[in-house]
C-alpha positions in Angstrom: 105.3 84.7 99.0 101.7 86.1 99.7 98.9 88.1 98.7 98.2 90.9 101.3 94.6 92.1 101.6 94.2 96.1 103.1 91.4 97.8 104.1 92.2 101.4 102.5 90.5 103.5 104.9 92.0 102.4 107.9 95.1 100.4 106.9 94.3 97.1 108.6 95.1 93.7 107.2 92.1 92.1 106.1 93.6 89.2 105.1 96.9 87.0 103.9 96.5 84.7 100.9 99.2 82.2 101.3 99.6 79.7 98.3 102.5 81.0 96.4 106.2 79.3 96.7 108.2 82.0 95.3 107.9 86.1 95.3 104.2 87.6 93.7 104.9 89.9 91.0 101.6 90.6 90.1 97.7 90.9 91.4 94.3 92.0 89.4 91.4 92.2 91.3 87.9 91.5 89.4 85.6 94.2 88.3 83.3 92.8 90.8 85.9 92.6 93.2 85.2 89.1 94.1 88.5 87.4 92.8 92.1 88.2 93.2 94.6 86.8 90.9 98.1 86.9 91.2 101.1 85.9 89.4 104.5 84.8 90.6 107.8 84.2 90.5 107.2 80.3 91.2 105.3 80.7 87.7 102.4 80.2 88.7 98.6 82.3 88.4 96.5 81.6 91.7 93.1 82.6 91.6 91.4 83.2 95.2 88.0 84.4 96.6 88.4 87.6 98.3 85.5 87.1 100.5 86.7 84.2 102.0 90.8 84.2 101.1 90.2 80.4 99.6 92.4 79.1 96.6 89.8 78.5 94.1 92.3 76.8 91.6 95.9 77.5 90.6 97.2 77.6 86.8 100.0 76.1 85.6 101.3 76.6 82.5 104.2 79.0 82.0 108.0 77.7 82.3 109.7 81.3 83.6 108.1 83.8 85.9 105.0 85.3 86.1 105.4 89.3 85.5 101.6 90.1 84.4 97.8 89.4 85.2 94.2 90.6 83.9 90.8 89.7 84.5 88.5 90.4 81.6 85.8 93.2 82.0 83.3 90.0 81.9 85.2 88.2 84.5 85.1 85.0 82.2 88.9 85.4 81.0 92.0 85.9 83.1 94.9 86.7 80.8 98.9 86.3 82.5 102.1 87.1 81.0 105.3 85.6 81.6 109.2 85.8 81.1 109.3 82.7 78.9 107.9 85.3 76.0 104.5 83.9 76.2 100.8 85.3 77.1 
């Protein structure tokens, strides 16, 4: 029930986002690559700060579980799709 953070290069964990109750389905990172959101099956979005790994807030909202998540080019808009046929 986390968010796993890897370097590329070299492989190494960077970091473990622990927040979610239930299995992620889905991450976006931010254009600016500042913000991680991911979506689970606990359906909920969590949005964290990649620089530190802190929760910045978590969004409730959708009744089934979590499939899909987006950040807007802007970064202004973070858009999640669920099970329970809603966007």
């Amino acid at each position: 029930c986390t968010v796993q953070v890897w370097n590329q290069s070299t492989g190494a964990l960077l970091k473990t986002l622990e927040g979610h109750t239930d299995w992620v389905r889905a991450v976006a990172v931010s254009q600016d690559e500042e913000t991680i959101v991911s979506g689970s099956y606990d359906c909920t979005v969590q949005v964290w700060n990649q620089s530190t790994g802190a929760l910045l807030k978590t969004l409730e909202g959708h009744t089934d579980w979590v499939r899909a998540v987006a950040v807007s080019q802007d970064e202004e808009t973070i858009v999640s799709g669920s099970y329970d046929c809603t966007v």
